[in-house]
C-alpha positions as CSV (number, residue, x, y, z in Angstrom):
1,X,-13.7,-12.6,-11.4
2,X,-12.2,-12.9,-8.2
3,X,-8.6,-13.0,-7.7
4,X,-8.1,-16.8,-6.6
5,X,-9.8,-17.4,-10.1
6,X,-7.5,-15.3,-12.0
7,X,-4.7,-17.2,-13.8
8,X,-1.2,-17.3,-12.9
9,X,-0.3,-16.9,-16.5
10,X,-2.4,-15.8,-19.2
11,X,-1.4,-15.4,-23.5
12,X,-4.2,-13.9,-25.6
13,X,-2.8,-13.9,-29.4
14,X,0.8,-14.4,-28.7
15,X,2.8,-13.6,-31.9
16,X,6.4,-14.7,-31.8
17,X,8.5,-12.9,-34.7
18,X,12.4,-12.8,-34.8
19,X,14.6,-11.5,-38.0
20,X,16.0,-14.4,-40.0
21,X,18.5,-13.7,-42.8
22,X,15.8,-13.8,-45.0
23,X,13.8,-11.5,-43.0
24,X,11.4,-11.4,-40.2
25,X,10.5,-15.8,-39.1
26,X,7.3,-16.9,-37.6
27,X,7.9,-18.6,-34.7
28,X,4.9,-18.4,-32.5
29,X,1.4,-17.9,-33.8
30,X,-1.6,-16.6,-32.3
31,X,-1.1,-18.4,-29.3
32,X,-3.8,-18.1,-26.3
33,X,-3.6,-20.1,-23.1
34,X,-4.8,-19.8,-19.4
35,X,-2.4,-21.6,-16.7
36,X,-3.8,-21.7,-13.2
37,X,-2.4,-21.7,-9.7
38,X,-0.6,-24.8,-9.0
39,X,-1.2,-26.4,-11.9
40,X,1.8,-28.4,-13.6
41,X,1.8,-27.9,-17.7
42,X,3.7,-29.7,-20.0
43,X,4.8,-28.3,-23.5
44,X,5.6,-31.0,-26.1
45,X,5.9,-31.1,-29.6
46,X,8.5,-31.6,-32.3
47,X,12.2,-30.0,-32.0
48,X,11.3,-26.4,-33.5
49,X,8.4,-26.4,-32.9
50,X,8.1,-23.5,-30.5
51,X,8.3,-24.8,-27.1
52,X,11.1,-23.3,-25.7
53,X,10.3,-19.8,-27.3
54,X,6.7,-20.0,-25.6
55,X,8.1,-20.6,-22.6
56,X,11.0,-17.7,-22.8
57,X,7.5,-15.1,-23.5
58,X,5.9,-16.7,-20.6
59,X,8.5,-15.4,-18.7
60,X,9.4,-12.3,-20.0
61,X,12.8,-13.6,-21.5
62,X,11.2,-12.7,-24.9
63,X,9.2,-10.1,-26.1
64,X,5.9,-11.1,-27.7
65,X,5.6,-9.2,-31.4
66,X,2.2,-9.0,-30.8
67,X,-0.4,-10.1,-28.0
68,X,-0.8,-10.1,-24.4
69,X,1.4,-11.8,-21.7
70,X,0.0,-11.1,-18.3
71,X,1.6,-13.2,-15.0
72,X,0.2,-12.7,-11.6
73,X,-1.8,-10.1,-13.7
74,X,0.5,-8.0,-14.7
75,X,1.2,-7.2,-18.3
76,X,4.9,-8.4,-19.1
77,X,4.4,-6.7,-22.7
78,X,4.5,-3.3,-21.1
79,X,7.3,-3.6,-18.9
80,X,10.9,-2.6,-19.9
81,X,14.1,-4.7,-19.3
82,X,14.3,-3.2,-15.7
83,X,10.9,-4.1,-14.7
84,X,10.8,-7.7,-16.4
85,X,14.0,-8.2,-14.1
86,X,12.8,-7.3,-10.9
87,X,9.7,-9.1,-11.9
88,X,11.2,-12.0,-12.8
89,X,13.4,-11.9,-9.2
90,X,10.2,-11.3,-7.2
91,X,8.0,-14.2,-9.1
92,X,9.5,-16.7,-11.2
93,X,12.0,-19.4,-11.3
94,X,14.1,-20.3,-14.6
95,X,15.8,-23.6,-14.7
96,X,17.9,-24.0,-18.0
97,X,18.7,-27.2,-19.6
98,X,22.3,-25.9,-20.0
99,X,22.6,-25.1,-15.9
100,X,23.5,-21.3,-16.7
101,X,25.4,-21.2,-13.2
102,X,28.3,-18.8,-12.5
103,X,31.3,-20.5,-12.8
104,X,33.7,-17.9,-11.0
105,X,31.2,-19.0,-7.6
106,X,30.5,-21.8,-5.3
107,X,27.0,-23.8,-5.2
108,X,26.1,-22.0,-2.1
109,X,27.0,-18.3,-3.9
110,X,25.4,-19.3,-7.0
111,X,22.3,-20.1,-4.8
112,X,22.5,-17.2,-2.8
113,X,22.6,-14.5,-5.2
114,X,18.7,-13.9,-6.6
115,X,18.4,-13.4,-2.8
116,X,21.7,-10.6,-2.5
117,X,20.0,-9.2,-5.4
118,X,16.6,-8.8,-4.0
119,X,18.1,-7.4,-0.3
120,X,17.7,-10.2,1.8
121,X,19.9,-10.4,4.9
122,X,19.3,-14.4,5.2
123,X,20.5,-15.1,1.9
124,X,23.2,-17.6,2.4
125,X,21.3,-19.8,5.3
126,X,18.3,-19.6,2.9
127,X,20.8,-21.0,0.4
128,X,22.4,-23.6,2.3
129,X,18.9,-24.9,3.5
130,X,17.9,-25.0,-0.4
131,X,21.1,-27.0,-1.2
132,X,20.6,-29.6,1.9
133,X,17.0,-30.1,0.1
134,X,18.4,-31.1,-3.2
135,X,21.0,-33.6,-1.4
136,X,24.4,-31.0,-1.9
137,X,24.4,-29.9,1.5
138,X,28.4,-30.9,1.4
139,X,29.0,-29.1,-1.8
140,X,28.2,-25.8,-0.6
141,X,32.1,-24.7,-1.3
142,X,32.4,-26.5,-4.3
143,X,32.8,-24.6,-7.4
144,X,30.7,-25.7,-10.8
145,X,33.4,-27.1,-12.8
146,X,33.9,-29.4,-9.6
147,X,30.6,-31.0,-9.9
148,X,28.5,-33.2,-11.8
149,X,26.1,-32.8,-14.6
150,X,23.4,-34.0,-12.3
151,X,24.9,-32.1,-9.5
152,X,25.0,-28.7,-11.7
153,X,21.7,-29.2,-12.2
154,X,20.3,-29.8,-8.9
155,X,22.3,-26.7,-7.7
156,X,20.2,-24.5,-10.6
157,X,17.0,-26.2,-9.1
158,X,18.3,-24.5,-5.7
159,X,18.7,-21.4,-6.8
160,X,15.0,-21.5,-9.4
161,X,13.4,-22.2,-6.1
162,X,15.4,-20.5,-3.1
163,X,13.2,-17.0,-3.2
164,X,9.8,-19.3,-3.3
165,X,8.4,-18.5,-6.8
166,X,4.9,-18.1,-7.2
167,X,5.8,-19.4,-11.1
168,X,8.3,-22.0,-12.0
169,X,9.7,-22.4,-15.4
170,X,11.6,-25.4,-16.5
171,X,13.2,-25.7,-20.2
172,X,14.3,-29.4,-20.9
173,X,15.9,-29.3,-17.3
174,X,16.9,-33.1,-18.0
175,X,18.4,-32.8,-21.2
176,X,21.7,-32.3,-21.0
177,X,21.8,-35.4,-17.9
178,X,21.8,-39.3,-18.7
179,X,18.6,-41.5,-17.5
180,X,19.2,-41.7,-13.7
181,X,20.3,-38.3,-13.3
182,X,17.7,-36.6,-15.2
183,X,14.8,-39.1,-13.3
184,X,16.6,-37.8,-9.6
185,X,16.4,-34.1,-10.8
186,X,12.9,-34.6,-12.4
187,X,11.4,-36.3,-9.1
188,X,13.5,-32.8,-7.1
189,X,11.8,-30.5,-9.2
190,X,8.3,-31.8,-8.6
191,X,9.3,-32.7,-4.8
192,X,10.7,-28.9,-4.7
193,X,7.1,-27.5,-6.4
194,X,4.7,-29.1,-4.2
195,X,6.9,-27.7,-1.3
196,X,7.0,-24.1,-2.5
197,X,3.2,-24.9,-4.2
198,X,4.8,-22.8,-7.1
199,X,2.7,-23.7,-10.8
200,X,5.1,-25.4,-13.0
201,X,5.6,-25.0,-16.6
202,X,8.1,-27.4,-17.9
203,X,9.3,-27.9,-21.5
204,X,9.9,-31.9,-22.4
205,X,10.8,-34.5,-24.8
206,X,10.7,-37.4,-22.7
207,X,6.9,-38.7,-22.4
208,X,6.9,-39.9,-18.9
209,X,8.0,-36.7,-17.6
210,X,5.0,-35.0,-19.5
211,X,3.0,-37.9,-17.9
212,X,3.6,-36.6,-14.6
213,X,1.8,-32.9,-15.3
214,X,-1.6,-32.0,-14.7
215,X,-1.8,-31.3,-18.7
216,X,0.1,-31.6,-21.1
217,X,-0.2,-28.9,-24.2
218,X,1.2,-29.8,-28.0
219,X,2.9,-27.2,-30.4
220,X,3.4,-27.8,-33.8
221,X,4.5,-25.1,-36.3
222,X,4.2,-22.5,-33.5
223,X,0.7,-23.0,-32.8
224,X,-1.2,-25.0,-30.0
225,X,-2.7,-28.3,-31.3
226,X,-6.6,-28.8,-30.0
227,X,-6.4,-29.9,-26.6
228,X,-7.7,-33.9,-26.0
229,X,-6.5,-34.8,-22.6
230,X,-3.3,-36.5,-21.6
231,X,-1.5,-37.1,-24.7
232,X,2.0,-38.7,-25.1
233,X,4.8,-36.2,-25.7
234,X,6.8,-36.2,-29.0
């Protein structure tokens, strides 16, 4: 297989186990799945029903208990903390549903610093250009607690996408934002993937949003339902 065929992500039997009080809970099951270059996924299903864990192994946030997680073909599963992190730096994109932005810096610092981190001397023009694209251009000084919801959240899309990810990975990124917020960020994010050509793999609720991706793929009980096309989100 050449390398343009090779997937940007690949699972083979992904087991998800975490300790309960009870003991060890099941929360993703034997999960296999091929994501290609460019292509925008979806993951729906009902509230616990593993989607956001799935996503957190895709990107190394999690450990798998069992299985293979390979990205840009390399095996996450047998890298350490360390090596996930400067991975994760080099490759990926994270945006939270929660914002998880510094609140001790400004937009433009909290954009800028995957790029400190990674050594670039450009890092704060890169940054600024990043927040002119999302429309906060004149919030570059402005510190988190002085901005938005919406606004929060288009500064985390900055920062997902300011060291062009190969891989983007999106977890409810409209969820904490009201109807016409979350519908400006969602159109960013795609507007923001087709620029940088990254492959998006977004965690939803909302139908429409699930719409918009190339495919859409349904969890229930930690496990992928049979695969039948487009099908509505949950």
């Amino acid at each position: 297989m050449s390398s343009d065929a090779r997937p940007v992500l690949s699972l083979q039997d992904v087991h998800l186990s975490l300790n309960g009080n009870t003991g060890p809970v099941s929360i993703l099951e034997a999960i296999t799945l091929d994501v290609q270059k460019g292509e925008t996924l979806a993951l729906v299903g009902p509230s616990g029903s593993g989607k956001s864990s799935l996503l957190m192994v895709m990107g190394g946030l999690e450990q798998a208990s069992g299985g293979i997680v390979r990205a840009m073909g390399e095996d996450l599963t047998r890298m350490g903390e360390d090596a996930l992190a400067r991975f994760r730096r080099a490759h990926m994109g994270v945006v939270f549903q929660s914002f998880h932005l510094i609140p001790t810096m400004t937009a433009l610092e909290n954009v800028a610093t995957p790029l400190e981190l990674s050594g670039a001397r450009d890092a704060f023009d890169r940054a600024r250009a990043e927040l002119d694209a999302v429309g906060l251009g004149h919030r570059c000084d402005h510190m988190p607690a002085q901005m938005s919801g919406g606004e929060q959240q288009r500064v985390a899309l900055a920062r997902a996408v300011v060291t062009h990810p190969e891989i983007l990975l999106a977890d409810e990124p409209t969820g904490n934002l009201d109807q016409a917020n979350g519908a400006h960020v969602m159109d960013l994010l795609f507007d923001l993937r087709d620029r940088h050509g990254s492959t998006l793999v977004m965690v939803t609720h909302a139908p429409d949003l699930a719409a918009r991706c190339d495919r859409i793929v349904q969890l229930r009980d930690g496990c992928i339902l049979p695969e039948t096309g487009q099908e509505a989100a949950e």
